[in-house]
N, C-alpha and C positions, 0 to 999 in steps of 0.2 A: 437579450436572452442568450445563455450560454447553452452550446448544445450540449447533449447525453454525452458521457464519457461510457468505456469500459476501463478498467480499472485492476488491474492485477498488481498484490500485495504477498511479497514472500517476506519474511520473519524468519532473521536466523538465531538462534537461542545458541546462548553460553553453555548451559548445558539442559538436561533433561528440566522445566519448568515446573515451578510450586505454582505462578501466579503466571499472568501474562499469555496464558494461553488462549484467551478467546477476544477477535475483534472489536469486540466491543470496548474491551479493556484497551485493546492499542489503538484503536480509532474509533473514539467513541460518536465523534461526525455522521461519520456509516452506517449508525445503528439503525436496523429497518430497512436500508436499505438491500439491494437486492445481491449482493456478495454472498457467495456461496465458497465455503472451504475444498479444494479440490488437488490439495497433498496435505499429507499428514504425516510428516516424519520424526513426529519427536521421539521415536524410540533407535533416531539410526545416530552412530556415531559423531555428526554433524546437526545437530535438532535442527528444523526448521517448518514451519506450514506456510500455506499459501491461501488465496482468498481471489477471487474474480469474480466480476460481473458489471454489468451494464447501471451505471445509477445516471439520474436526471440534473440537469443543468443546476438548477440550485442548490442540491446537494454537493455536486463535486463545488460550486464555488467557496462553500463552507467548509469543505476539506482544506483544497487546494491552500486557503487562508488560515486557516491554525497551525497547517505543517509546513505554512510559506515555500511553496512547490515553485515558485514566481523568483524569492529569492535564493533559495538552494542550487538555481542552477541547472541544466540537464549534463547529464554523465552522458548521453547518447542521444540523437534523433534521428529519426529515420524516415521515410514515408514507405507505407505499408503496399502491399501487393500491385494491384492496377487501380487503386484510388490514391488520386495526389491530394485531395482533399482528407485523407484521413490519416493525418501526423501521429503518430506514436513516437513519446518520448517517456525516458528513461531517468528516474533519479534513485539515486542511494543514499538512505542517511543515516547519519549515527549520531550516538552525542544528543539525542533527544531525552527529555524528560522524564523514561517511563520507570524510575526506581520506585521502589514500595520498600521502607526499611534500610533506605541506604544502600541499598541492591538491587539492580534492574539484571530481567533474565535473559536481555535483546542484545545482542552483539551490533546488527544492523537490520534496517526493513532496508527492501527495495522497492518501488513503486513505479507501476506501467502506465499510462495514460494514452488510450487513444482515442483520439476526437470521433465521433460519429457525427460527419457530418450531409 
């Protein structure tokens, strides 16, 4: 059994978005899950929103495998404050699937993971 992850997801948009603006649309894995949006920038020079929260072990396993979290790589790892058991790592991806129309309004997601263990 996989433990709970928390899960932080910033979305950087191309520009001001027609589509792609709601998680469910760029991670549809997560849907119901307990991600709560907690920036909302799409109207500053740089678009972009973010998404965090706490989901359960079989949910992050069904993320982590359709957005191959495993093969991407981490951009960063770290271990988080006075717990060595709760790794927080870093990836950045781009180049993913999310066009509608021949046009995708995602520059790049970032995504945070760290173990609750």
């Amino acid at each position: 059994m996989v433990d709970p992850r928390y899960i932080t997801i910033t979305v950087a948009y191309d520009r001001a978005p027609r589509y792609g603006r709601w998680l469910e649309w760029i991670a549809p894995e997560l849907k119901g899950s307990a991600l709560t949006m907690t920036e909302d920038q799409l109207d500053e020079p740089a678009p972009s929103r973010t998404w965090a929260g706490l989901v359960d072990g079989s949910t992050y396993e069904q993320f982590a495998q359709a957005w191959r979290l495993k093969e991407a790589g981490e951009t960063m790892s770290r271990t988080v404050g006075d717990h060595p058991d709760q790794a927080s790592h870093t990836y950045v991806l781009d180049g993913m699937n999310w066009e509608s129309g021949g046009e995708s309004p995602i520059i790049c997601v970032s995504v945070e993971v760290t173990r609750q263990g």
